[in-house]
C-alpha positions as CSV (number, residue, x, y, z in Angstrom):
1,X,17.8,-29.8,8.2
2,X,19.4,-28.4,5.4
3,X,18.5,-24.2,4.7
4,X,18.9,-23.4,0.9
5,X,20.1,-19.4,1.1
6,X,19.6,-16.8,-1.3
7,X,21.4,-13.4,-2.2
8,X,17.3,-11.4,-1.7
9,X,14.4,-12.8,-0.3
10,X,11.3,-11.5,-1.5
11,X,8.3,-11.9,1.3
12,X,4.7,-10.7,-1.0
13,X,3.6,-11.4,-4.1
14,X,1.6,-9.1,-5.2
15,X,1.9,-5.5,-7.1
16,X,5.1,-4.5,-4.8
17,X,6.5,-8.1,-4.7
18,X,6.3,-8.2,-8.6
19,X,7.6,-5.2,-9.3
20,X,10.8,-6.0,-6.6
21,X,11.2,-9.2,-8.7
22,X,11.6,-7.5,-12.0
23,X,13.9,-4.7,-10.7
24,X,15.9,-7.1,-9.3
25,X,16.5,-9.3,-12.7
26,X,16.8,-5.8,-14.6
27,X,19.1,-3.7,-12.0
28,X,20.9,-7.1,-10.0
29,X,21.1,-9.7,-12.8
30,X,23.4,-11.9,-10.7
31,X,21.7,-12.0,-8.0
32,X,19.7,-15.3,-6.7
33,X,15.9,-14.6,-5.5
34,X,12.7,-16.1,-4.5
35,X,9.7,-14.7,-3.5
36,X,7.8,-16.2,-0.9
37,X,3.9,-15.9,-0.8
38,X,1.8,-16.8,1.9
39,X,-1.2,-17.4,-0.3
40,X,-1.4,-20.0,-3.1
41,X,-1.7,-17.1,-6.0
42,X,-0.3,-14.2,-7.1
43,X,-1.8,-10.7,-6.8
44,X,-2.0,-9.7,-3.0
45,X,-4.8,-7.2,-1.9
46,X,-6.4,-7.5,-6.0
47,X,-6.6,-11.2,-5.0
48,X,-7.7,-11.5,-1.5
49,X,-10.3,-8.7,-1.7
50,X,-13.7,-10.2,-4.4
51,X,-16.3,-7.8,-3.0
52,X,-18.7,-6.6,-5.9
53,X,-17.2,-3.6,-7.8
54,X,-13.9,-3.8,-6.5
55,X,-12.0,-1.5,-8.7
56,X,-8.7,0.5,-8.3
57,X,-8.8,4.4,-6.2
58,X,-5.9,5.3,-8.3
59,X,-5.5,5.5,-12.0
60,X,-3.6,2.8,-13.6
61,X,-0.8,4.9,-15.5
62,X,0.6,5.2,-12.0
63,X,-0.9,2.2,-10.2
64,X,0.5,0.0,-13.4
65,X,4.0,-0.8,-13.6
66,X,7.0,1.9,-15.3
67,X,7.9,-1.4,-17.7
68,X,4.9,-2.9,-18.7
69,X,2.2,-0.3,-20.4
70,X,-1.5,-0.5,-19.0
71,X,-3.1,-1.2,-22.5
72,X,-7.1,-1.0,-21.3
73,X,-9.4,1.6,-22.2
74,X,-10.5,2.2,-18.6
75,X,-7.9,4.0,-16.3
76,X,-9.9,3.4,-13.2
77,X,-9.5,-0.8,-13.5
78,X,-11.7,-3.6,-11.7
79,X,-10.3,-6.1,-9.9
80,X,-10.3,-8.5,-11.9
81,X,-8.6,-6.5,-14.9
82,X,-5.9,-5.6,-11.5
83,X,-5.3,-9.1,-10.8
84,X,-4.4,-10.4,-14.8
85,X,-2.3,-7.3,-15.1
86,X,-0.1,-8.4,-12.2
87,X,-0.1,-12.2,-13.2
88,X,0.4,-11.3,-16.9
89,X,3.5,-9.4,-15.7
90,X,4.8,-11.9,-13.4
91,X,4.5,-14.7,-16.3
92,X,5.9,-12.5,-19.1
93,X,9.1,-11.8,-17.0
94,X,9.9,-15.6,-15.8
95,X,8.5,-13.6,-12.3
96,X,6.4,-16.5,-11.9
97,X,9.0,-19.0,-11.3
98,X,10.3,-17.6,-8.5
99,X,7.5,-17.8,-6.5
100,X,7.2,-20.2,-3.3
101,X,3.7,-20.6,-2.9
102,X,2.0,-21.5,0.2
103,X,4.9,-20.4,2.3
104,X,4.1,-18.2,5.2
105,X,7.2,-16.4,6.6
106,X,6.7,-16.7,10.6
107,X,9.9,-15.0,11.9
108,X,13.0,-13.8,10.8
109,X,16.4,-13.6,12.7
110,X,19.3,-11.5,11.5
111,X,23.0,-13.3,12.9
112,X,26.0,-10.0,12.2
113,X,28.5,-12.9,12.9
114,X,27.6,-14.9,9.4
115,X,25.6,-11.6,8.1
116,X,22.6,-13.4,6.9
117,X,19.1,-13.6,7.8
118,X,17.8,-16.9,9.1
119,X,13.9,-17.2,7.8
120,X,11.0,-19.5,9.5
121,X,8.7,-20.9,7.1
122,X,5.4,-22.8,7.5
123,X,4.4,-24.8,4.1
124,X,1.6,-25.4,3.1
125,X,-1.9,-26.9,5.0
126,X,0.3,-28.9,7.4
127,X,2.4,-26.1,8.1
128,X,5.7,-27.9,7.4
129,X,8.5,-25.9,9.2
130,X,11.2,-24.9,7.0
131,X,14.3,-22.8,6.9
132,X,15.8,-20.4,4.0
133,X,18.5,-18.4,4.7
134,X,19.4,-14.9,2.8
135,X,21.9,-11.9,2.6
136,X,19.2,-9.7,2.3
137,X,14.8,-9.4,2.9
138,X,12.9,-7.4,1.1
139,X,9.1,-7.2,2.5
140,X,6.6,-6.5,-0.1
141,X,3.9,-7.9,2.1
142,X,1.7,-4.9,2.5
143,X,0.8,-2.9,5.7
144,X,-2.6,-5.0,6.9
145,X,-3.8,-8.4,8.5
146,X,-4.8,-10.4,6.0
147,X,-6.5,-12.7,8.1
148,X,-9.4,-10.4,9.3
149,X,-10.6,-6.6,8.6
150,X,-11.4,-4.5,11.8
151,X,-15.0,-4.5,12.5
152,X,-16.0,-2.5,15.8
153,X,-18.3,-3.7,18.8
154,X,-21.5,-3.0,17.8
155,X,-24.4,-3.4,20.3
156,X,-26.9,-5.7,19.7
157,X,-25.2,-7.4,16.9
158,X,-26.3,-10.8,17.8
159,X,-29.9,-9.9,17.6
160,X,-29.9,-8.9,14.1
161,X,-31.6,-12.2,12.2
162,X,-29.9,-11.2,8.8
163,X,-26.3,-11.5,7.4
164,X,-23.4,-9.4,8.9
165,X,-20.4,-9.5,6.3
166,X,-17.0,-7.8,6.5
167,X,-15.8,-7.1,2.7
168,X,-12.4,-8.4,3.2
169,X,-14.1,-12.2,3.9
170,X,-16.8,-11.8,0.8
171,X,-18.8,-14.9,0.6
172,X,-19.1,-15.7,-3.2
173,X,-22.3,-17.2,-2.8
174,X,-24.0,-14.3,-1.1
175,X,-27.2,-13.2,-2.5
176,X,-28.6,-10.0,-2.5
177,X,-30.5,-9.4,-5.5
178,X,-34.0,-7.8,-4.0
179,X,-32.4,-7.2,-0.6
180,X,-31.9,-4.5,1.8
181,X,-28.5,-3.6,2.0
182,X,-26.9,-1.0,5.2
183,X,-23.0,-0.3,4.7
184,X,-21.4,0.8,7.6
185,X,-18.7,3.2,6.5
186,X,-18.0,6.1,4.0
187,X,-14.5,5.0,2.8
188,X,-13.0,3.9,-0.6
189,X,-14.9,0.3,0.3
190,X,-18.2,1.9,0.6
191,X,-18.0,3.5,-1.9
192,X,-17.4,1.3,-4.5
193,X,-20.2,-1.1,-3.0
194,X,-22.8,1.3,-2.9
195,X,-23.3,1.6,-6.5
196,X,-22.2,-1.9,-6.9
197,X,-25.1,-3.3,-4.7
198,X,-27.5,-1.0,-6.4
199,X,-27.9,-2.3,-9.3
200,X,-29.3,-5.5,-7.6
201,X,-30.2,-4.5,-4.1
202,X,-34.0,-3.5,-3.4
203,X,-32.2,-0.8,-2.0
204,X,-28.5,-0.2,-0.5
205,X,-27.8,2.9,2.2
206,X,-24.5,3.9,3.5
207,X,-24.6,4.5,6.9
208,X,-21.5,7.0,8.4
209,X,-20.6,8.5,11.2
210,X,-19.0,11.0,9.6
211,X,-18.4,11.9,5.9
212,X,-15.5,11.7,3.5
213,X,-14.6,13.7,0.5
214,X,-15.7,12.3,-2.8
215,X,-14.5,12.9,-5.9
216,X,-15.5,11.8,-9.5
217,X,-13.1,11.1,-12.3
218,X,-13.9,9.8,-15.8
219,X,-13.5,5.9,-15.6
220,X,-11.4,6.5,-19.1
221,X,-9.1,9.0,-19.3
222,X,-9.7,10.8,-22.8
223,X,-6.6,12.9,-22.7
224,X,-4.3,9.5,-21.8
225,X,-5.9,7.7,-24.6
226,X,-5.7,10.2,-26.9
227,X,-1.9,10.4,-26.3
228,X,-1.9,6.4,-26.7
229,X,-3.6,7.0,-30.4
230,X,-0.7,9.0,-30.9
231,X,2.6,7.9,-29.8
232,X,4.3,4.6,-29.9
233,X,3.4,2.4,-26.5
234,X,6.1,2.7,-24.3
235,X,6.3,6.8,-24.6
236,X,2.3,7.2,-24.6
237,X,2.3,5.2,-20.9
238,X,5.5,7.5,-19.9
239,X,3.6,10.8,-20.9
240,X,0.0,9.4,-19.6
241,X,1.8,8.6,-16.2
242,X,3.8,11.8,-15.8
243,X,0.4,13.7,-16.8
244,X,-1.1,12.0,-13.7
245,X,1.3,12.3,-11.4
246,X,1.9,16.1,-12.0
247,X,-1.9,16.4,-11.5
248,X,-2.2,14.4,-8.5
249,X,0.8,16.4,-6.8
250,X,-0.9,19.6,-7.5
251,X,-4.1,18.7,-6.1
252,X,-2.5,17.8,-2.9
253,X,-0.1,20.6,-2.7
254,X,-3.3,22.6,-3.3
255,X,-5.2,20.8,-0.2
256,X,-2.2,21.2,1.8
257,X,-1.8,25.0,1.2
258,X,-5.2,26.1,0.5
259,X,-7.0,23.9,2.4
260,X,-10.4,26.4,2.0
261,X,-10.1,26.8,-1.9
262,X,-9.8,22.6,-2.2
263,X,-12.8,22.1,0.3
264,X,-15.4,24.5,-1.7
265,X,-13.8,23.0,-5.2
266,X,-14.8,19.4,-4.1
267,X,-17.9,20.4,-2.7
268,X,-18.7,22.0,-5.9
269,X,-17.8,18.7,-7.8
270,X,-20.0,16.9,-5.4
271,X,-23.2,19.4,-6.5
272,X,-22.8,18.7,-10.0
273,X,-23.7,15.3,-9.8
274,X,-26.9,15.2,-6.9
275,X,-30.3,17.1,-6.7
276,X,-30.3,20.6,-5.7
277,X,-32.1,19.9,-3.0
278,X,-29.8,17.4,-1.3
279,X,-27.9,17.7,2.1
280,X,-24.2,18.4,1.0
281,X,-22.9,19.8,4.0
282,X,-24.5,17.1,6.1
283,X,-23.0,14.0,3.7
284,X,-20.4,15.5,1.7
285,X,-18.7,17.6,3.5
286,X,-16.0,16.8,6.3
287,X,-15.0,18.8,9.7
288,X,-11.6,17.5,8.6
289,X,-9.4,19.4,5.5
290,X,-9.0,17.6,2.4
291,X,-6.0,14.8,2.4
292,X,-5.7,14.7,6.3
293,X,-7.9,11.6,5.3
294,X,-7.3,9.6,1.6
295,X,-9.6,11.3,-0.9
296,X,-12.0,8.5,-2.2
297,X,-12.4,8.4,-5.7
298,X,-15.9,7.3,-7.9
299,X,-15.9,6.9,-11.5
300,X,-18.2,8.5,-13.6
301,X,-20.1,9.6,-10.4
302,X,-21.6,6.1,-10.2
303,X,-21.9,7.1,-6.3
304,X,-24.1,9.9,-7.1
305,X,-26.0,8.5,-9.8
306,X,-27.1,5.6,-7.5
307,X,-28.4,8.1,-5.1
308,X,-29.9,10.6,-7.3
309,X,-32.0,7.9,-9.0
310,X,-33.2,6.7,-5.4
311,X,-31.3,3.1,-5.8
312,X,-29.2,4.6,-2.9
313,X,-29.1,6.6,0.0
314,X,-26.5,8.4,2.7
315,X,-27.2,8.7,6.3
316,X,-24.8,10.3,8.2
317,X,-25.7,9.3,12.0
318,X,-24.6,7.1,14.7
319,X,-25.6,3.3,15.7
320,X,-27.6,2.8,18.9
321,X,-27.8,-0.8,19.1
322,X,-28.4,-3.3,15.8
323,X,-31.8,-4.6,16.2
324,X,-33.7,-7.8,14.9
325,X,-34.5,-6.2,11.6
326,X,-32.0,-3.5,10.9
327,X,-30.3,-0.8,13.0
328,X,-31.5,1.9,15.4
329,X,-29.8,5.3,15.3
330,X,-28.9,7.7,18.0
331,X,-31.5,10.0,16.3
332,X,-34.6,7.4,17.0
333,X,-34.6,6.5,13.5
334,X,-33.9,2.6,12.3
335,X,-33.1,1.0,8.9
336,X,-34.6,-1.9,8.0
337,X,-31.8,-4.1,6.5
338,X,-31.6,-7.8,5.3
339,X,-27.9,-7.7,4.7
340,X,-25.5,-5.2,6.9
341,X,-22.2,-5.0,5.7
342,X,-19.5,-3.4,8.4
343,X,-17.1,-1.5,5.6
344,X,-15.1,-0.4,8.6
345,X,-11.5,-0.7,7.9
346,X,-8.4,-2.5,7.8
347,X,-5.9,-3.7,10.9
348,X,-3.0,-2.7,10.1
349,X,-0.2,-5.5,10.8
350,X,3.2,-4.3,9.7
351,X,5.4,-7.3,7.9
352,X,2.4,-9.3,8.0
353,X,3.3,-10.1,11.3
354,X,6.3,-11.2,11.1
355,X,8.6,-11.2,14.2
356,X,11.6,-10.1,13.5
357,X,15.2,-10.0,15.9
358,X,19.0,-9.0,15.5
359,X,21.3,-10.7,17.0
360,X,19.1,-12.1,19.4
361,X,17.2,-9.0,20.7
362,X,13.5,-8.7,19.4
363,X,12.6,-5.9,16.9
364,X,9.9,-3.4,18.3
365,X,8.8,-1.5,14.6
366,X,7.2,1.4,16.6
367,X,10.3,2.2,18.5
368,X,12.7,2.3,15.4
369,X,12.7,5.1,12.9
370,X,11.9,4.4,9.1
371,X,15.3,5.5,7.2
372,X,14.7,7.1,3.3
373,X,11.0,5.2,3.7
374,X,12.0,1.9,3.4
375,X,14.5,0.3,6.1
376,X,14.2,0.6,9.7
377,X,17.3,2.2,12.1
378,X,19.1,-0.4,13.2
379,X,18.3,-3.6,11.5
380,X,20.7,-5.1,9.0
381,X,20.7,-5.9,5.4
382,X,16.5,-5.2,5.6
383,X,13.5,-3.4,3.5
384,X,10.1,-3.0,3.2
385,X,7.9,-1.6,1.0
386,X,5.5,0.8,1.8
387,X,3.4,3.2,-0.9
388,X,2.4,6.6,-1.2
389,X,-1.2,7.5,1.3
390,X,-1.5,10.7,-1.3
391,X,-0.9,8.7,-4.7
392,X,-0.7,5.4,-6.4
393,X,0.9,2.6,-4.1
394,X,2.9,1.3,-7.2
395,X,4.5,4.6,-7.5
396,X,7.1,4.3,-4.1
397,X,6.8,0.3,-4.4
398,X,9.6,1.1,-8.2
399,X,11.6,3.4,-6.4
400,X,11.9,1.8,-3.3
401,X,13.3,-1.8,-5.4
402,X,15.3,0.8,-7.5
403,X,17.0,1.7,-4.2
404,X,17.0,-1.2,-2.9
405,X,19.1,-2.6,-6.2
406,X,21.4,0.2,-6.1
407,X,22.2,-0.5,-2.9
408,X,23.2,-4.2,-3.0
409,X,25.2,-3.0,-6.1
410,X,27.1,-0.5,-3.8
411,X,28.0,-3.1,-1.9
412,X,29.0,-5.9,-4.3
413,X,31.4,-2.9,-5.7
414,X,33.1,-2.2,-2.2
415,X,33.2,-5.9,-0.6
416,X,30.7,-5.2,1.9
417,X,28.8,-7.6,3.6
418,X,26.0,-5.6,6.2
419,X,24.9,-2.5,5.6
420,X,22.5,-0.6,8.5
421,X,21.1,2.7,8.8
422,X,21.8,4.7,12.1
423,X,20.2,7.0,13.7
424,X,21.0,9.5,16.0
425,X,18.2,10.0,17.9
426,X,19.0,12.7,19.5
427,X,18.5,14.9,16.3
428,X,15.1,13.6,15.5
429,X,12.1,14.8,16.4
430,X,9.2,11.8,16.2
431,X,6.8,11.7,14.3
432,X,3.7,9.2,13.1
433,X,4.6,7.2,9.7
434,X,1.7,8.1,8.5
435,X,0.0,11.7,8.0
436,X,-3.8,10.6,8.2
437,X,-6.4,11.1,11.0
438,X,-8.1,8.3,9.6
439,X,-9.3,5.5,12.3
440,X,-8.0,2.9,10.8
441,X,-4.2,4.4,11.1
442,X,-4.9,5.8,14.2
443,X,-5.4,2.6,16.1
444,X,-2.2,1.1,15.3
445,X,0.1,4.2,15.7
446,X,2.4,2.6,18.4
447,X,3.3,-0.3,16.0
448,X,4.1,1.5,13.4
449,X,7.9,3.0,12.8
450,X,8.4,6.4,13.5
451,X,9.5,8.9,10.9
452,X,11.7,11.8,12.0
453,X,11.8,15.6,10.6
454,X,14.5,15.6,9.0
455,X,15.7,13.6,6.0
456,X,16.6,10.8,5.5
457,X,14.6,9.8,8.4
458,X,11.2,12.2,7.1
459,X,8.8,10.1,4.6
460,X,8.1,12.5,1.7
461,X,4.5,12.0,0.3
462,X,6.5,13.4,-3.4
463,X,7.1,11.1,-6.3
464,X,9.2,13.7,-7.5
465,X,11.5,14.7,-4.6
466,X,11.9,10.6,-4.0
467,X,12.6,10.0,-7.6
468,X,15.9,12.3,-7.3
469,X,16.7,10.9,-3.6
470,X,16.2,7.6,-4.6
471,X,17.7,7.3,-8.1
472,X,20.3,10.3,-7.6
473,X,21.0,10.6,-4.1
474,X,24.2,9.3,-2.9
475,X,24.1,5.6,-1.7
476,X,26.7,6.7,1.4
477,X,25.0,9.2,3.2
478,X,27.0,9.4,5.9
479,X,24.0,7.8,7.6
480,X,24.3,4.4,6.2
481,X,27.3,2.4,7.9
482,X,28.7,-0.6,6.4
483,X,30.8,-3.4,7.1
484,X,33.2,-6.1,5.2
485,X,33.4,-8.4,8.0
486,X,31.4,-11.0,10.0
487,X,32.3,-9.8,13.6
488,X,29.1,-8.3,15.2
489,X,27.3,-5.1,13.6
490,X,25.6,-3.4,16.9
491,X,22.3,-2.0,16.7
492,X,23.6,1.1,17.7
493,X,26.1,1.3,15.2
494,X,28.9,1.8,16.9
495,X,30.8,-1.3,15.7
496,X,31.5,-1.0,13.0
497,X,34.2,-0.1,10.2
498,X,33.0,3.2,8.2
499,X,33.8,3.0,4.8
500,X,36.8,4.1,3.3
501,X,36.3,5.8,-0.2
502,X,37.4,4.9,-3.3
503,X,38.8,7.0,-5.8
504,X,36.7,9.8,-7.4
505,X,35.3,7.5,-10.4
506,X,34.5,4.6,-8.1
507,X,32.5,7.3,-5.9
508,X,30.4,8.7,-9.2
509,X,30.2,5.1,-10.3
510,X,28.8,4.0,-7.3
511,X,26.2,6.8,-6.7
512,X,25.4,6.0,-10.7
513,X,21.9,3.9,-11.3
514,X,23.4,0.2,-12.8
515,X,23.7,0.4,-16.9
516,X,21.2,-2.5,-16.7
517,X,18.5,-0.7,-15.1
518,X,15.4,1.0,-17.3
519,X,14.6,4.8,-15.9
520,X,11.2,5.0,-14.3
């Protein structure tokens, strides 16, 4: 069987996958790329995910792309307008032709000896096995199963005679117009559904546990399109997005260090919008602090308005058992429901899955530590992308392919061949990847990597500190070791030749962003 090899292999097509593909052409021009998606179109989560209302919890100045202005009126997108955006920008950079659809990446095995990454590929239906080889992977494949959502063990679910329907596996068909409508869950899904449903529902309720923090933006951002009326095109989207980011820094900085001040100014945004006479404390308001869980986001307090005209309703309780008509509560209470939707959460599945070995010996993710973010201690010539849990996703997705590009330039400069980050253990303190209490990210802790305290193994949650790390900072680190030859690269490190530096202008040109690369 023949293996066709590339210099970067891509694995995701969507917003990250995109994004790597561009910086690649624009930062590594030489370089030879494909981008291999398991599904058969572009657009990842903003094409797998069709429940009604599906929209964006980030604004799209920072959730668009750096190179390619978001030209809408709304900042807080649907889907739909989500999904164009990403194909548009795929076709309009020749993106598009890069693509291997269909091709579900089943393992990957790194060899030191011939410092390339063998790649297991089932194709199409049939799953045909294939091979590609590469020099370097780059996962943009995003941090859930794609396959299924979680959905707990609920008692008595088979009794219920209606419709029980996960968002992530949306039947097109469904029909609810007249219906009753429980959604289990008070996260960025629900949400959105709530007021989705409401317009059609006989009547829709959101059933939680517990609450969430809510907050309520404008859908359009006045200020950002005022600035686009303005300024020419490509400076309005750099201001609009710099606006946004400052903002969204301070209000986390502000729940981080003022935990109190954020909780009462959010509860006070939550008044504005519902009766006087409505239960805040009971539905609004968390026993966590804000940010330990993602803030969700509602535009124009479509949320509240569904409730306060009585199209909606919160109950904040716990299930008993589902019944034949509804669901019982713990309090004795039961919903009547036609339709229950379980808005539950994701399962996280690192690399989509994707088993992945060195030199023979199995990769276990949540025994590594994430290096700068992106690569994982010990593993060769290897990236992944993972986004910001306090701001846009597309924000970390640019820099981490700006790094990853000035890191394969590094090493086209010196000669080398395998580059791996190593850590010494013994100076890092674990902790979780991710800083949320939320359920979903607390169930799949142990497979995640572990970040450490210090960096370059700690995973800021700051655009701006990254920005300088990853666009500034010195590629050699004195962390990342690299190697000219094929004989064996350890895991441990230990192997291998450190490199000797050039003169003083190679050094500044090396730590220097490529001449073809456009600033973020």
């Amino acid at each position: 069987m023949s293996i066709e090899h590339f210099d970067v292999l891509i694995i995701g097509a969507g917003l990250s996958g995109v994004a790597a593909g561009y910086h690649l052409q624009a930062r590594c021009p030489g370089k030879r790329y494909a981008i291999l998606e398991a599904r058969s179109a572009i657009g990842g989560t903003w094409d797998l995910f069709r429940y009604p209302g599906i929209r964006s919890d980030s604004d799209m100045f920072t959730l668009g792309y750096s190179f390619r202005p978001w030209k809408e009126a709304k900042a807080i997108a649907d889907g739909t307008s989500i999904r164009e955006y990403v194909r548009d920008t795929a076709r309009e950079y020749g993106i598009d032709r890069h693509i291997r659809f269909n091709h579900r990446v089943r393992s990957v095995t790194w060899s030191s000896e011939h410092a390339r990454w063998t790649v297991e590929v089932d194709v199409g239906a049939g799953e045909e096995r294939v091979r590609f080889s590469c020099s370097f992977l780059y996962v943009c494949s995003g941090y859930y199963s794609y396959e299924s959502g979680y959905t707990p063990s609920f008692p008595g679910r088979e009794d219920f005679q209606g419709q029980v329907i996960h968002p992530q596996a949306w039947p097109q068909d469904l029909d609810y117009r007249g219906k009753r409508v429980v959604i289990i869950g008070s996260g960025a899904t629900a949400v959105t559904l709530v007021p989705a449903m409401a317009a059609d529902a006989a009547h829709v309720t959101m059933l939680q546990r517990s609450p969430s923090y809510v907050a309520s933006l404008p859908a359009e951002d006045p200020i950002a399109n005022a600035i686009r009326e303005r300024l020419p095109e490509r400076i309005a989207h750099r201001v609009a997005r710099w606006k946004n980011v400052g903002i969204s820094l301070v209000m986390y900085q502000l729940c981080q260090r003022a935990p109190g001040l954020a909780r009462r100014m959010l509860r006070s945004g939550v008044a504005r919008h519902l009766p006087p006479d409505f239960d805040i404390d009971t539905h609004f308001n968390p026993r966590y602090d804000p940010w330990d869980q993602r803030l969700c986001l509602v535009p124009d307090a479509d949320l509240f308005r569904a409730v306060t005209e009585g199209r909606a309703s919160v109950v904040t309780d716990r299930i008993r058992t589902f019944t034949k008509a509804g669901i019982l509560l713990e309090s004795g209470k039961e919903l009547p429901a036609d339709i229950i939707v379980t808005a539950t959460g994701l399962q996280l599945l690192l690399c989509g899955g994707i088993r992945i070995s060195v030199d023979g010996a199995a990769v276990d993710a949540g025994r590594t530590f994430i290096y700068k973010g992106l690569m994982l201690g010990g593993v060769p010539n290897f990236a992944l992308c993972f986004g910001y849990t306090n701001a846009s996703w597309t924000l970390r997705a640019e820099l981490a392919s700006t790094y990853v590009c000035r890191l394969l330039n590094h090493m086209d400069r010196h000669g080398y061949r395998q580059c791996v980050p190593h850590p010494d253990e013994s100076m890092l303190e674990p902790r979780p990847l991710l800083g949320l209490t939320s359920g979903y990210v607390q169930r799949s802790v142990d497979h995640l990597p572990r970040q450490g305290s210090k960096a370059p193994w700690y995973f800021r949650q700051n655009y701006v500190l990254d920005l300088l790390a990853m666009k500034l900072g010195p590629v050699d680190d004195g962390t990342m070791v690299f190697s000219k030859g094929a004989r064996p690269l350890r895991r441990d490190g230990t192997a291998t030749e450190r490199p000797r530096h050039a003169d003083a202008h190679q050094d500044a040109e090396a730590n220097a962003a490529p001449a073809s690369g456009r600033p973020l």
